[in-house]
C-alpha positions in Angstrom: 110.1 42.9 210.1 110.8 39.4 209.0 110.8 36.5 210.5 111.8 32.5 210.7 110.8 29.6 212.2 111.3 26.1 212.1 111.7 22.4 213.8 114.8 20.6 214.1 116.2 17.8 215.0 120.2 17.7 216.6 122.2 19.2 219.1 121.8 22.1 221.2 124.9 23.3 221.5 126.5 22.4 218.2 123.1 24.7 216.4 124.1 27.6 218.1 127.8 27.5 217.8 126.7 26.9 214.4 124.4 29.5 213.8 126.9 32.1 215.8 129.6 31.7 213.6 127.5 31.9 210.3 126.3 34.7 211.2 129.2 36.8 212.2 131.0 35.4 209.2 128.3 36.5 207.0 129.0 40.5 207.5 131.9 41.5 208.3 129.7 44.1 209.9 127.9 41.5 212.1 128.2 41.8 215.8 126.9 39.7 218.5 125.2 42.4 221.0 124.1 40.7 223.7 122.9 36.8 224.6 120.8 34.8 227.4 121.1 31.2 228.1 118.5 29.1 230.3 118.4 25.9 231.3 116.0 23.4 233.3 116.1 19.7 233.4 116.3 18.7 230.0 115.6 21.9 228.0 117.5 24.7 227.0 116.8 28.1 226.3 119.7 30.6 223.9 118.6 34.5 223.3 121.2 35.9 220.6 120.5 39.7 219.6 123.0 40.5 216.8 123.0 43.4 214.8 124.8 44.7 211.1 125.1 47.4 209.1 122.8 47.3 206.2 124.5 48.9 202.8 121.4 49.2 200.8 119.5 50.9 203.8 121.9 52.9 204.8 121.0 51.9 208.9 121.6 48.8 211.4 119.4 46.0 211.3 119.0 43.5 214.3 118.2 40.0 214.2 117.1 38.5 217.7 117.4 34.5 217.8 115.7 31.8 220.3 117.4 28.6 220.3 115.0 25.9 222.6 116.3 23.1 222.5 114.7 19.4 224.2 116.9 16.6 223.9 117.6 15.9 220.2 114.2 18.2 219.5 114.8 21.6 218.4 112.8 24.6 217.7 114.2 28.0 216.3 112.7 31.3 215.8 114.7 34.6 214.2 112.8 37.8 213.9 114.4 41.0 212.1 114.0 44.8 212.7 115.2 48.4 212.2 115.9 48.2 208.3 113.4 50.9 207.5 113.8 54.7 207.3 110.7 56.0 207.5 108.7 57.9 210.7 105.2 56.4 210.5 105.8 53.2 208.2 108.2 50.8 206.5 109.1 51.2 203.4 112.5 49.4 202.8 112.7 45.9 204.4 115.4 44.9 202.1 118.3 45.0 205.2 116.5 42.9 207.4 114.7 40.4 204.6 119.0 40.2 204.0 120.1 40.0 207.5 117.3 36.8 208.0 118.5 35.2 204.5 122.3 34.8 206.4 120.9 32.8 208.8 118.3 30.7 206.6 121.3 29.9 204.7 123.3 28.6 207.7 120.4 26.5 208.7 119.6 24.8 205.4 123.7 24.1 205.2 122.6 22.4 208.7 120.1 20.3 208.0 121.5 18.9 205.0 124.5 18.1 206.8 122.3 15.9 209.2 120.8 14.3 206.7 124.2 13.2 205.1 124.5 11.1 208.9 
């Protein structure tokens, strides 16, 4: 498993369209499996599972992503699994540490591009 986390600032819904279409335009492999949405006053909740085919592991890996979002405040969370072949323990991580680098990329692109405003 790997996983990401970080604070952000911006807007809800503009993250996740972002993050939705950087990752399914990062594989063309990449599928959106299922998603949750939740909302209460002034938060919001997003669950995306997605899930790709991982060349070097020769499986799928899925990447499960929480968007919570509080006004302008943001928090994001991605965890990876599945990339490893063996019964009892993993020994090849290298699908999923790939799957999570996707979306790190799409959210450094992000905040540099809130930054420039």
């Amino acid at each position: 498993m790997a996983k990401y986390e970080c604070k952000l600032q911006g807007n809800f819904n503009q993250l996740l369209i972002t993050i939705e279409m950087g990752i399914l335009n990062g594989s063309m492999s990449a599928s959106l499996e299922e998603s949750s949405n939740y909302s209460t006053k002034d938060v919001k909740c997003a669950v995306r599972v997605y899930e790709r085919f991982s060349i070097i592991g020769k499986n799928r890996v899925s990447m499960s992503v929480v968007l919570i979002g509080e006004g302008d405040n943001l928090f994001l969370s991605a965890i990876t699994s599945g990339g490893s072949q063996a019964v009892f323990f993993k020994i090849n991580t290298f699908g999923e540490e790939a799957f999570l680098t996707c979306l790190t990329k799409v959210i450094e692109k992000y905040k540099q591009t809130i930054i420039k405003k």
